[in-house]
DRENDO-1510 file (C-alpha; in Angstrom, 1 decimal, always signed):
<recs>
REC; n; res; u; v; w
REC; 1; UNK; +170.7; +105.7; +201.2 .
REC; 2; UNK; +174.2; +105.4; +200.6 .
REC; 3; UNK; +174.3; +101.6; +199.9 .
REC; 4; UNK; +171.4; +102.5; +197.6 .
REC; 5; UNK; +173.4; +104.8; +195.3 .
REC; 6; UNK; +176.5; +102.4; +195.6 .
REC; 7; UNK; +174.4; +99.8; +194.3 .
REC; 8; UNK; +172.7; +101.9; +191.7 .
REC; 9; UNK; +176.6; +102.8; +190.6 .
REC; 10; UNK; +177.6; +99.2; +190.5 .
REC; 11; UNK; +174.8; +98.1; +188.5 .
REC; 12; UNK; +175.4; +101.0; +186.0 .
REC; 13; UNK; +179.0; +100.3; +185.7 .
REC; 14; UNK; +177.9; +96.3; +185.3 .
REC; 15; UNK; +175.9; +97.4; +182.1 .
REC; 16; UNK; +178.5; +99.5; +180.7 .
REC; 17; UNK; +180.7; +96.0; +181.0 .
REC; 18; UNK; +178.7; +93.8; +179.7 .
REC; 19; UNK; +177.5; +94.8; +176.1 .
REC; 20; UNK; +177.1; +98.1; +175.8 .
REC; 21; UNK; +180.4; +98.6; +174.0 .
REC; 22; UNK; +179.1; +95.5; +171.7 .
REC; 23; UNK; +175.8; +96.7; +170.5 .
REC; 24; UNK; +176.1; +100.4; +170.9 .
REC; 25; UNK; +179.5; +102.1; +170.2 .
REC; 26; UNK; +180.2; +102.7; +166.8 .
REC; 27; UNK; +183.7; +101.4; +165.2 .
REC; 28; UNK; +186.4; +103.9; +164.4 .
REC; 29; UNK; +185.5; +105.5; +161.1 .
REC; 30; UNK; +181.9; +104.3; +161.1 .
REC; 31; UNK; +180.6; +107.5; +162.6 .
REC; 32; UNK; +178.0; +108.6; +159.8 .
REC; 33; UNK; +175.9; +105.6; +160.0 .
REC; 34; UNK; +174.9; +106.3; +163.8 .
REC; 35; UNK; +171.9; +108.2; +164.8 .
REC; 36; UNK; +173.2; +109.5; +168.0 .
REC; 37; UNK; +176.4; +110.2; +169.5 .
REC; 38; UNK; +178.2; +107.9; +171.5 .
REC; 39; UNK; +177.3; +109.2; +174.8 .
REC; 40; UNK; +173.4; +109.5; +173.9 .
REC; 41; UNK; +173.5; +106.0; +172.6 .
REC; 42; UNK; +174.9; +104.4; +176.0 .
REC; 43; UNK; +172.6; +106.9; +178.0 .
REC; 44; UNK; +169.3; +105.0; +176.1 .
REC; 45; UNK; +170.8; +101.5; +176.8 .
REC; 46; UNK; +171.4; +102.5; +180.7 .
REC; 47; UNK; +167.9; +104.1; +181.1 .
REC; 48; UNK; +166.5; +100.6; +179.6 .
REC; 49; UNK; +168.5; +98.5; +181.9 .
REC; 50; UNK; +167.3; +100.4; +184.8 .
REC; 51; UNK; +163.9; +100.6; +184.2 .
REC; 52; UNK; +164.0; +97.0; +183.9 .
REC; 53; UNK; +165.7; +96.9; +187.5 .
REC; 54; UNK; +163.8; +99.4; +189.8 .
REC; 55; UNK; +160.7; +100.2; +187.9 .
REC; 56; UNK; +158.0; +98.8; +190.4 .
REC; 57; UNK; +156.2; +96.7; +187.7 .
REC; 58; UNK; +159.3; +95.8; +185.5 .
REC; 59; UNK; +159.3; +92.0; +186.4 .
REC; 60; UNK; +156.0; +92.1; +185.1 .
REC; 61; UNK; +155.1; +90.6; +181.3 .
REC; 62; UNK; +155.0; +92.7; +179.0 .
REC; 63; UNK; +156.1; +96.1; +180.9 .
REC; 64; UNK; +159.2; +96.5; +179.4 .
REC; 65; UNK; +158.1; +96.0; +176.1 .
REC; 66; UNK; +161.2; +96.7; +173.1 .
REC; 67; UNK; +158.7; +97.8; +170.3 .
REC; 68; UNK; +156.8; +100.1; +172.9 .
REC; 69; UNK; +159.6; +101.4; +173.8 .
REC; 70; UNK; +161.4; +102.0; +170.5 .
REC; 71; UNK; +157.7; +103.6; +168.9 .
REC; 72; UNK; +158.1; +106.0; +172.2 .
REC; 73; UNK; +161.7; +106.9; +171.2 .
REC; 74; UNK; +160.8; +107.4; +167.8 .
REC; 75; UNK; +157.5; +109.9; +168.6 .
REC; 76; UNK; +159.7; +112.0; +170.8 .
REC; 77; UNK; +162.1; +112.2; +168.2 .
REC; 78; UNK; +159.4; +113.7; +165.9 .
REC; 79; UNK; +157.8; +116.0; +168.5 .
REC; 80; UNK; +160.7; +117.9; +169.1 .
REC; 81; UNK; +160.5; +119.3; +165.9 .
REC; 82; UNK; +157.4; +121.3; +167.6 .
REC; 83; UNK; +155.4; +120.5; +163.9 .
REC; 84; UNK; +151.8; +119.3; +165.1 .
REC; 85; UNK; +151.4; +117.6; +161.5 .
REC; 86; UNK; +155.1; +116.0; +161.5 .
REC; 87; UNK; +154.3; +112.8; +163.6 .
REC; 88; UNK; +155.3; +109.1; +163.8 .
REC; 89; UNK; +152.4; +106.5; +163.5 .
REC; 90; UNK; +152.8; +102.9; +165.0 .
REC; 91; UNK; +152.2; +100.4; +163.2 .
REC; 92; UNK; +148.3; +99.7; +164.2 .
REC; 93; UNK; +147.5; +103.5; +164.1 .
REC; 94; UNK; +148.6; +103.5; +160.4 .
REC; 95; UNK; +146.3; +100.9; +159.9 .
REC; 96; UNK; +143.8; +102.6; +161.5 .
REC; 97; UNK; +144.1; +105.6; +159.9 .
REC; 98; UNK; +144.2; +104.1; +156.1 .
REC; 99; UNK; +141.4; +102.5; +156.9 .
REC; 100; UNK; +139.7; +105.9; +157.6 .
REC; 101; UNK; +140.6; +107.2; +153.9 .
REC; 102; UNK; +138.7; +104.1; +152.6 .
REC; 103; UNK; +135.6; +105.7; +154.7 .
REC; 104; UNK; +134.8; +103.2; +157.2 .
REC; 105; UNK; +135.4; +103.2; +161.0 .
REC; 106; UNK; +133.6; +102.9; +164.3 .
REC; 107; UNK; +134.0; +106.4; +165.9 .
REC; 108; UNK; +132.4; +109.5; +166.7 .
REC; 109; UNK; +132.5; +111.3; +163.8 .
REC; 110; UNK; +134.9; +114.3; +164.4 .
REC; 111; UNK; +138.6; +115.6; +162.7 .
REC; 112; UNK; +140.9; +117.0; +164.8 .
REC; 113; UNK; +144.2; +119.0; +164.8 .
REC; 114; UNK; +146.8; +120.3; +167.4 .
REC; 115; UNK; +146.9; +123.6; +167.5 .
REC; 116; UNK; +148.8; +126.0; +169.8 .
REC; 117; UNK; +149.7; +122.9; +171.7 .
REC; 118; UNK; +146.2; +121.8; +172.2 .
REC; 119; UNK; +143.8; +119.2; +170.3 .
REC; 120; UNK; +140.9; +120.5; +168.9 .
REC; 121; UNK; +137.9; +119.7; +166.8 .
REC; 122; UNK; +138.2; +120.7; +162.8 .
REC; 123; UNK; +134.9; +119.5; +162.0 .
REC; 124; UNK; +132.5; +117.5; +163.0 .
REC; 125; UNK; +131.3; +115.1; +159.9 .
REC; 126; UNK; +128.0; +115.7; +159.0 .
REC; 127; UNK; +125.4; +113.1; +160.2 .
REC; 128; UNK; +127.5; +111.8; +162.5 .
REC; 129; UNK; +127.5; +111.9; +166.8 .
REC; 130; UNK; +129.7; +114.7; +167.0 .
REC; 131; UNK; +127.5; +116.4; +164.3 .
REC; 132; UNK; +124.2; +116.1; +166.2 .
REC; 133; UNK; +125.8; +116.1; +169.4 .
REC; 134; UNK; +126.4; +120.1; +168.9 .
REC; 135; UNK; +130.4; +119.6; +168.8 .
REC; 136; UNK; +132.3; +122.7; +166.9 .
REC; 137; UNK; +135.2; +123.6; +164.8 .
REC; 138; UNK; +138.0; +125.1; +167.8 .
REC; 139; UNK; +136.7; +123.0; +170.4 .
REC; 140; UNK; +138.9; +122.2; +172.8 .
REC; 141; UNK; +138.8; +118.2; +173.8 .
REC; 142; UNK; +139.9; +118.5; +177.8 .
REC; 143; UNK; +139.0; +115.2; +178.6 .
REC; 144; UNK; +137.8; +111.8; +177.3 .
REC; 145; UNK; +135.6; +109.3; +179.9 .
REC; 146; UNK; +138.0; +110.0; +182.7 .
REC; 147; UNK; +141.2; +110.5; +180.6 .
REC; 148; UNK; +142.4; +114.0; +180.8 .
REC; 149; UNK; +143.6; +114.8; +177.2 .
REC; 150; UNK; +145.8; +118.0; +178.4 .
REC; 151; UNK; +149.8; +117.7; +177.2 .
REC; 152; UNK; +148.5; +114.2; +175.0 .
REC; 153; UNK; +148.7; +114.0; +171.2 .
REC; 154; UNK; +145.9; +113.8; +168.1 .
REC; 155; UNK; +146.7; +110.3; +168.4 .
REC; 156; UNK; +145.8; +109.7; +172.0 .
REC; 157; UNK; +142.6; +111.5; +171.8 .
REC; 158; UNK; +141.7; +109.5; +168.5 .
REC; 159; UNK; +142.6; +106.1; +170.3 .
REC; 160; UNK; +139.8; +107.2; +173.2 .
REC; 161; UNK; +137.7; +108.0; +171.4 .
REC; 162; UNK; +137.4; +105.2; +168.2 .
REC; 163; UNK; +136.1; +101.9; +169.6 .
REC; 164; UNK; +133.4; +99.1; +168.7 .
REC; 165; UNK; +129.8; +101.0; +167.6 .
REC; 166; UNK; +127.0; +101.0; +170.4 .
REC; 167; UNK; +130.0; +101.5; +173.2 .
REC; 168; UNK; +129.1; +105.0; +174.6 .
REC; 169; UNK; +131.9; +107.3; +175.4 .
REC; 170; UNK; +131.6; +111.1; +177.6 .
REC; 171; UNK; +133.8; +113.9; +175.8 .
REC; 172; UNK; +135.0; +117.3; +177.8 .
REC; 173; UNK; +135.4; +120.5; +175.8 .
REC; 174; UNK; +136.3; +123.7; +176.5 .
REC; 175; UNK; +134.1; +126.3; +173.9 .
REC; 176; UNK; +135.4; +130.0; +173.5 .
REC; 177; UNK; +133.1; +132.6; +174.9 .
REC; 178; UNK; +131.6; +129.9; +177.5 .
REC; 179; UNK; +132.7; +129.7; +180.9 .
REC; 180; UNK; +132.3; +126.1; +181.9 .
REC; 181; UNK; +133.6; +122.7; +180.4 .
REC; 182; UNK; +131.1; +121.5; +178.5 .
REC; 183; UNK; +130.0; +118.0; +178.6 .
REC; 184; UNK; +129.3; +115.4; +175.4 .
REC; 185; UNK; +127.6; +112.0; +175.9 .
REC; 186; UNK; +128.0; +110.1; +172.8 .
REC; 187; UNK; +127.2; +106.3; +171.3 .
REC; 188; UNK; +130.0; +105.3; +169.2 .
REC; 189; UNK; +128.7; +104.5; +165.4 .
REC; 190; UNK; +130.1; +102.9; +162.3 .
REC; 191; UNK; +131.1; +106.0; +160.6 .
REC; 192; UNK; +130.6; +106.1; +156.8 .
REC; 193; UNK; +132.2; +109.1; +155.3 .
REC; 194; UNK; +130.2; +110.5; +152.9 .
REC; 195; UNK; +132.2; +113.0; +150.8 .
REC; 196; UNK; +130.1; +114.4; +148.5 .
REC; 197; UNK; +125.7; +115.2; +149.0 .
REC; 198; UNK; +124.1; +117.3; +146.0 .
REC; 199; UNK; +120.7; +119.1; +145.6 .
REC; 200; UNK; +118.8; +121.5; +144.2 .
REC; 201; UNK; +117.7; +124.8; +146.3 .
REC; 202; UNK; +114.3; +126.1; +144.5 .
REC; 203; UNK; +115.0; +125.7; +140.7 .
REC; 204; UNK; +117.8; +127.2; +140.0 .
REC; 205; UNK; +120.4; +126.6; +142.3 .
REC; 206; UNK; +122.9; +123.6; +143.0 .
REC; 207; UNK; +123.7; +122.9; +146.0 .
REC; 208; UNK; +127.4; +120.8; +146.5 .
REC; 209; UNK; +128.3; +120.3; +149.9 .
REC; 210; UNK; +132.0; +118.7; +149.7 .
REC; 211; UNK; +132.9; +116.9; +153.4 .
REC; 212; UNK; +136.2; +115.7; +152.0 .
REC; 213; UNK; +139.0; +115.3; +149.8 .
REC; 214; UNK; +139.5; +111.6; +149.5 .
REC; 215; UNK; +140.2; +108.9; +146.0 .
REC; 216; UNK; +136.4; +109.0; +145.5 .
REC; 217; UNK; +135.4; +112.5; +146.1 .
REC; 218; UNK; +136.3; +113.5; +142.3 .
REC; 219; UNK; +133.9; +111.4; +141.1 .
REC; 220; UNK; +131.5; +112.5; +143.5 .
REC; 221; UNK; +131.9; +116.0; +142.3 .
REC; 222; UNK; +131.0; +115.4; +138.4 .
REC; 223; UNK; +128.1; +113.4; +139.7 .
REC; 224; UNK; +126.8; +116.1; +141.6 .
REC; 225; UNK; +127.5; +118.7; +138.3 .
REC; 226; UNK; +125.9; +116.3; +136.2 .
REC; 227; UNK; +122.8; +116.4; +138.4 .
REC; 228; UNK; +122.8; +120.4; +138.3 .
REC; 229; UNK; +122.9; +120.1; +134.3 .
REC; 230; UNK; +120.2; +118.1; +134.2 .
REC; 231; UNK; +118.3; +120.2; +136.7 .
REC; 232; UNK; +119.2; +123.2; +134.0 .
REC; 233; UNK; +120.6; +125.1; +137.5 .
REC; 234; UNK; +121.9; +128.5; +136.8 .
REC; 235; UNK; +124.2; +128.4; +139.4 .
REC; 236; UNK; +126.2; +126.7; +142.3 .
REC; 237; UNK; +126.7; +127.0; +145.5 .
REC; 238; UNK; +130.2; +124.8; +146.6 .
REC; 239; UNK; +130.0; +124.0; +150.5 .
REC; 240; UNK; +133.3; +123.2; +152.2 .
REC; 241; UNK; +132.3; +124.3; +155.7 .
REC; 242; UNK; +134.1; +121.5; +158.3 .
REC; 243; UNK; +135.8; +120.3; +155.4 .
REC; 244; UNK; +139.1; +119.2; +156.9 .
REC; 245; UNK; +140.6; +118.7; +153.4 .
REC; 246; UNK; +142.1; +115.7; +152.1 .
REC; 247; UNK; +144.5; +115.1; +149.1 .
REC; 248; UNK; +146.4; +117.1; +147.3 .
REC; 249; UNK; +146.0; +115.4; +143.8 .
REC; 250; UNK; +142.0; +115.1; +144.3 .
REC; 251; UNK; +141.6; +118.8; +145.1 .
REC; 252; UNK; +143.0; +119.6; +141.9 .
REC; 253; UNK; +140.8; +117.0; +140.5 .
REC; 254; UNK; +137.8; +119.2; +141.9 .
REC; 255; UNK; +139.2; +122.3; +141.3 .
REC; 256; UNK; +139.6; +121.5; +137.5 .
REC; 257; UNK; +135.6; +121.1; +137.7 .
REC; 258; UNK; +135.4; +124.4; +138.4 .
REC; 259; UNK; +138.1; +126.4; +137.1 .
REC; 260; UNK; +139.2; +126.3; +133.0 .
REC; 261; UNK; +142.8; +125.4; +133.2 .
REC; 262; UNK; +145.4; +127.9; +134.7 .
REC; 263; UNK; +147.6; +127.5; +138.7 .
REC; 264; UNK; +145.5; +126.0; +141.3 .
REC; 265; UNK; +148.7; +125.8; +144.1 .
REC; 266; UNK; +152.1; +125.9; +144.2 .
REC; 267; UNK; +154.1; +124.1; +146.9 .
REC; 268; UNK; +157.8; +125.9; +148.3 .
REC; 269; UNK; +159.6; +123.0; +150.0 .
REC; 270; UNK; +163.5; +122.5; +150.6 .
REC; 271; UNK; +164.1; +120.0; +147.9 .
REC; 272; UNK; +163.5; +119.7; +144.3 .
REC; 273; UNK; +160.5; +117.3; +144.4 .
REC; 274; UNK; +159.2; +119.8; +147.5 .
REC; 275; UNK; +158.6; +122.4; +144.9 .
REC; 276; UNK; +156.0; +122.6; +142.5 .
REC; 277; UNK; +153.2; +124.1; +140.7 .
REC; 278; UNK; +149.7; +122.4; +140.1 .
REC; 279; UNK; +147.5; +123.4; +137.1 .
REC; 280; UNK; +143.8; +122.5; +136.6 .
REC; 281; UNK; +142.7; +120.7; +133.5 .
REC; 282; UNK; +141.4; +122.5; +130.9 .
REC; 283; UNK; +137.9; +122.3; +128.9 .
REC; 284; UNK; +136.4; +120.3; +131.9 .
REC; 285; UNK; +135.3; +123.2; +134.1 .
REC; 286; UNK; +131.2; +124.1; +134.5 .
REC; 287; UNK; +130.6; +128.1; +133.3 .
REC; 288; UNK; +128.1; +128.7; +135.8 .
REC; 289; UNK; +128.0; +131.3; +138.3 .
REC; 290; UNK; +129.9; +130.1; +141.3 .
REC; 291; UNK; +129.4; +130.6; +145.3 .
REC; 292; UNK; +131.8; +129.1; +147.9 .
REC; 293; UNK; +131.1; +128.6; +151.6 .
REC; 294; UNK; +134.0; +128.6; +153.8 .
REC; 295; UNK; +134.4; +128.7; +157.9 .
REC; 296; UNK; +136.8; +127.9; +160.5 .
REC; 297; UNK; +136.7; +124.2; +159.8 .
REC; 298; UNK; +137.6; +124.4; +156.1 .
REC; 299; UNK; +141.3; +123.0; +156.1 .
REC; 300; UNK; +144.1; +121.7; +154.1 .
REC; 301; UNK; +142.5; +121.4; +150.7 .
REC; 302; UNK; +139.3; +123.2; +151.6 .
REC; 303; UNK; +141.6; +126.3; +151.7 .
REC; 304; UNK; +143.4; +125.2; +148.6 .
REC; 305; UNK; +140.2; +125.4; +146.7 .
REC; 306; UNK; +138.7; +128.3; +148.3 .
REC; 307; UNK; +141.7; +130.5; +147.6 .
REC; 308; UNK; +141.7; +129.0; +143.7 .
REC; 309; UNK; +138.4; +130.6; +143.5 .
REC; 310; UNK; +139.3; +133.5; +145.1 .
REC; 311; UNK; +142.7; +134.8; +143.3 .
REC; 312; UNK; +141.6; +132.8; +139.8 .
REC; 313; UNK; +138.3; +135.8; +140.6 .
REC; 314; UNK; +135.7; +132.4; +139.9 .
REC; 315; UNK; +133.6; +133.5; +142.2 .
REC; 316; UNK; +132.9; +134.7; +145.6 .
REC; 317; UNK; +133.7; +132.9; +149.0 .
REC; 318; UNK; +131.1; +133.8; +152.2 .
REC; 319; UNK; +131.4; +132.7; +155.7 .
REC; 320; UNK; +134.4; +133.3; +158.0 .
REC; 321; UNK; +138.2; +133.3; +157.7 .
REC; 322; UNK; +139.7; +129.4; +157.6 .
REC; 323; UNK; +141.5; +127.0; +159.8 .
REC; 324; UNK; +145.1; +127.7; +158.4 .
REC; 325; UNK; +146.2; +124.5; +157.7 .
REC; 326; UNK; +148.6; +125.0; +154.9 .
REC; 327; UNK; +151.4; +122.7; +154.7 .
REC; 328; UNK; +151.8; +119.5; +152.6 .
REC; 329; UNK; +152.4; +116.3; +154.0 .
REC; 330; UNK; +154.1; +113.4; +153.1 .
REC; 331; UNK; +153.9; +109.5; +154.8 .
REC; 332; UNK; +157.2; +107.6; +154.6 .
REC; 333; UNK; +156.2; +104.0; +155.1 .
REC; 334; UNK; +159.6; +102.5; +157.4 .
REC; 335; UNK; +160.5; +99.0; +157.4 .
REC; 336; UNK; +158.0; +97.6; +160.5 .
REC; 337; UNK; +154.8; +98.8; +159.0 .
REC; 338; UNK; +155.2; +101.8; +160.6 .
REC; 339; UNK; +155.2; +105.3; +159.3 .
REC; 340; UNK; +156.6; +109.1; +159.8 .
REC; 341; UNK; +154.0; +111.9; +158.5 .
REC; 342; UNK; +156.7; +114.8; +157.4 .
REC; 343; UNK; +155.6; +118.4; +156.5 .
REC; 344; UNK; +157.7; +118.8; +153.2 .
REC; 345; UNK; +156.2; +122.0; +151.8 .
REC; 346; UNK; +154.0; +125.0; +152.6 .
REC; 347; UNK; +151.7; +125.8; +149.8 .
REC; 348; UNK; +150.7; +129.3; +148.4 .
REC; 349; UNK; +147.2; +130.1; +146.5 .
REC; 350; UNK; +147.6; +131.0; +143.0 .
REC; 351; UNK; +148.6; +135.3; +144.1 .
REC; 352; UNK; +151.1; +133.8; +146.5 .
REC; 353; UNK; +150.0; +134.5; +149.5 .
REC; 354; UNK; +151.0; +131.6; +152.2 .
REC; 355; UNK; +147.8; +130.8; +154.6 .
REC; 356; UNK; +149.6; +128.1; +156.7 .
REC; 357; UNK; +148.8; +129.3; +160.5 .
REC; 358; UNK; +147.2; +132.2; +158.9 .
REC; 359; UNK; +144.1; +131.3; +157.1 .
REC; 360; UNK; +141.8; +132.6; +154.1 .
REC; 361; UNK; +139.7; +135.8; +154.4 .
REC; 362; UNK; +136.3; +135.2; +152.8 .
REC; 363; UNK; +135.0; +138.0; +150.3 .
REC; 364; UNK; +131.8; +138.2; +152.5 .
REC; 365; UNK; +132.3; +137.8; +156.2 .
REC; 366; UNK; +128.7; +136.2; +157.7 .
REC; 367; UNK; +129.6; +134.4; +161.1 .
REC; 368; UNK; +126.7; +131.4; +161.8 .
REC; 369; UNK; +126.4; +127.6; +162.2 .
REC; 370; UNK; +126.0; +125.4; +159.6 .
REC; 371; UNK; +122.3; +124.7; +160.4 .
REC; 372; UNK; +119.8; +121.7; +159.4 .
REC; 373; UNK; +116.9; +124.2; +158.4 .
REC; 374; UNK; +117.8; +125.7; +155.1 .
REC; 375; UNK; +116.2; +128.9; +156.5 .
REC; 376; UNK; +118.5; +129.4; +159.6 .
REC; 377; UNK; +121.4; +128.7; +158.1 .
REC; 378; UNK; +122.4; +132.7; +157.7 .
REC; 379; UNK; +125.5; +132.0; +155.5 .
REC; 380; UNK; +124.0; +130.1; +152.9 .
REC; 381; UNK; +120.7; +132.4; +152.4 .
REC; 382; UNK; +123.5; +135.1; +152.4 .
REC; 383; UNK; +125.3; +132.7; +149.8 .
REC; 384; UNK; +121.6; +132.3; +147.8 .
REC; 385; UNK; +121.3; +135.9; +147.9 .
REC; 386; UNK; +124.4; +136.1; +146.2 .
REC; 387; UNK; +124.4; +133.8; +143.7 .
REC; 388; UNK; +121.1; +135.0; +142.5 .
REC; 389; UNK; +122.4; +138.7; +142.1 .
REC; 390; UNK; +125.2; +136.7; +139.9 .
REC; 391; UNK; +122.8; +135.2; +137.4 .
REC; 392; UNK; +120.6; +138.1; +137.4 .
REC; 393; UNK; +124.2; +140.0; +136.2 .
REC; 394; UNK; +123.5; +142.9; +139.3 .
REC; 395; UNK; +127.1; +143.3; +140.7 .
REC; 396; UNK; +127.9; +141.7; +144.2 .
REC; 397; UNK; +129.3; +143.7; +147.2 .
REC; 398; UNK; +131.7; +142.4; +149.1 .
REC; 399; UNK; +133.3; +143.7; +152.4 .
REC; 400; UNK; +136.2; +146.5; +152.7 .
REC; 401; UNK; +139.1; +144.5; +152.8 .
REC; 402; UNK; +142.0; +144.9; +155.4 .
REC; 403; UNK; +145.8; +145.1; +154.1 .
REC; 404; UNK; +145.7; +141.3; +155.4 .
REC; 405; UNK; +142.7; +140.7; +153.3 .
REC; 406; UNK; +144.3; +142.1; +150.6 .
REC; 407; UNK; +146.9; +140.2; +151.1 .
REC; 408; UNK; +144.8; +137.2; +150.7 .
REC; 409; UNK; +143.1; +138.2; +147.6 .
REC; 410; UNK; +145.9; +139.8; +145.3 .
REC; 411; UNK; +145.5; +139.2; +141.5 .
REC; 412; UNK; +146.4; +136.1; +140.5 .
REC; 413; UNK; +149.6; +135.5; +138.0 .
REC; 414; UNK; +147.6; +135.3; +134.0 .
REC; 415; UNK; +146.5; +131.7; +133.7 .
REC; 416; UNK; +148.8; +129.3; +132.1 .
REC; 417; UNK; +147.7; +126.2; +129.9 .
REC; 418; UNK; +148.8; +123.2; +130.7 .
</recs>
């Protein structure tokens, strides 16, 4: 053992000879251009060099790898910030994950988060395998085919479970009120995001069921109104239930559909650029009667929205409190293709109040599934209920509030034009 730790020394005091001082010390007044201290710096070379001589596969091609490597250093550095939504991407997940915006990938079907150090389902997509599967928003993923998922990132569990469509893939979860792990057998699909299905509900009602917030979904939106015109609706129901949100700049693009000018969010960052305030259009928004369906998978800009509605008093939001995703963030491309995600700001509805980790309080509380059958579905017949006392002009009871509730739902500031 002693030769052992002799030779280890030598061959540690060999590396510090031979280059370390070249490639890694900084010159005398060049401090501010290094990353790391001295020490830390000489410390990552000397682990390197002696993974490469002891690791029992280190010889082999491709093991000690200086991208893998460097993308590992660079994820740790961004995890110890303990932000689930500040996170490096490599260069192929980037890819992958603009690819996703565009609406096409081979997958299951299913958003998910970290939260409280675990990954967990936002929402399955309507349609999809996850969706008919039975998976829910707050689902734990434990495992993946025979790949625990326990102490792994969003990024892991998205790489298990993407793959080629008609490859079949087994997820684990762990549900809240049931006992065992609960097992998934899925076929992977080509997944085509549809953000955006209209319809009418008898004759008077719209129905817009909004999946997600991406370039197209805008469009998607004055379609679906223009349908309800047509119709002659006297109302609209807006679902964002397992809406995972989206982009900033499109939700305001919605919102403005909706609402007739006046704040929509305001972001509270540390610089300038960080900080800002969002205003919908004005003379674009519908004047019909307005219902919003919320749950624990509305995120992100599905809470932006909701809360719009709710302080802006455009209409009444049913269902259950939301995820709590409220922070903006921000993707700094870096020179190798690959990128850093970076939470720059928290955002506050138009009252103020800051959801992030909190979540929105709907007017109406109804817990239920989002169901297939129309007639099952207990938050939207509480939703059609609703709307209907609207355009019949009876007045619409909604629940005692909580001083959380209420803190939720103050008055929003007067409206400003743009």
């Amino acid at each position: 053992m002693k030769k052992f730790r002799d030779l280890f020394a030598g061959i540690i005091l060999g590396v510090f000879i031979t280059g370390i001082a070249a490639y890694f010390v900084p010159q005398a007044g060049a401090d501010n251009i290094w990353p790391f201290t001295q020490q830390q710096l000489i410390i990552m070379k000397q682990v390197k060099e002696t993974l490469k001589e002891y690791q029992v596969d280190g010889e082999k091609k491709g093991k000690i790898d200086d991208d893998k490597m460097f993308h590992g250093a660079m994820k740790g550095i961004v995890s110890s910030l303990e932000d689930p939504y500040t996170r490096f991407v490599t260069p192929k997940d980037l890819e992958e994950e603009l690819m996703q915006l565009k609406g096409e990938y081979g997958g299951l079907g299913m958003y998910i988060s970290m939260k409280n150090d675990r990954v967990v389902v936002v929402s399955p997509m309507e349609g999809t395998p996850a969706d008919r599967a039975g998976l829910k928003p707050m689902d734990e993923i434990v495992k993946v085919d025979s790949t625990s998922i326990i102490g792994k990132t969003t990024e892991d569990a998205v790489k298990l479970m993407r793959g080629d469509p008609g490859k079949p893939v087994t997820v684990y979860i762990r549900r809240k009120g049931v006992d065992k792990t609960l097992t998934f057998k899925m076929v992977r699909e080509m997944i085509k995001i549809k953000t955006v299905r209209s319809e009418m509900i008898g004759n008077d009602v719209a129905y817009i069921k909004i999946n997600q917030f991406i370039e197209k979904t805008g469009k998607d939106v004055a379609s679906a109104l223009k349908m309800a015109k047509s119709k002659k609706a006297k109302g609209i129901i807006i679902d964002v239930r397992n809406n995972p949100g989206g982009l900033l700049h499109v939700c305001v693009d919605v919102a403005s559909q909706f609402i007739d000018g006046g704040l929509i969010v305001s972001t509270k960052g540390r610089f300038d650029r960080a900080n800002d305030t969002l205003y919908a259009d004005n003379g674009r928004a519908t004047k019909l009667p307005v219902v919003l369906l919320m749950n624990e998978g509305s995120a992100s800009a599905s809470e932006i929205l909701a809360g719009a509605i709710k302080d802006r008093k455009r209409g009444t939001l049913i269902g259950t409190k939301s995820f709590g995703k409220g922070s903006v963030q921000t993707l700094f491309d870096l020179p190798d293709k690959s990128g850093v995600y970076i939470t720059i700001a928290r955002y506050a509805t138009p009252s103020g109040f800051m959801l992030d980790k909190k979540g929105l309080q709907p007017d109406i509380k109804i817990a239920g599934d989002v169901e297939k059958d129309k007639k099952k579905d207990k938050q939207l017949q509480k939703a059609l209920s609703v709307l209907r006392d609207k355009i019949a002009g009876r007045p619409v009871k909604v629940d005692a509030q909580t001083p959380a509730q209420k803190a939720s739902g103050k008055t929003a500031p007067k409206a400003k034009k743009k």
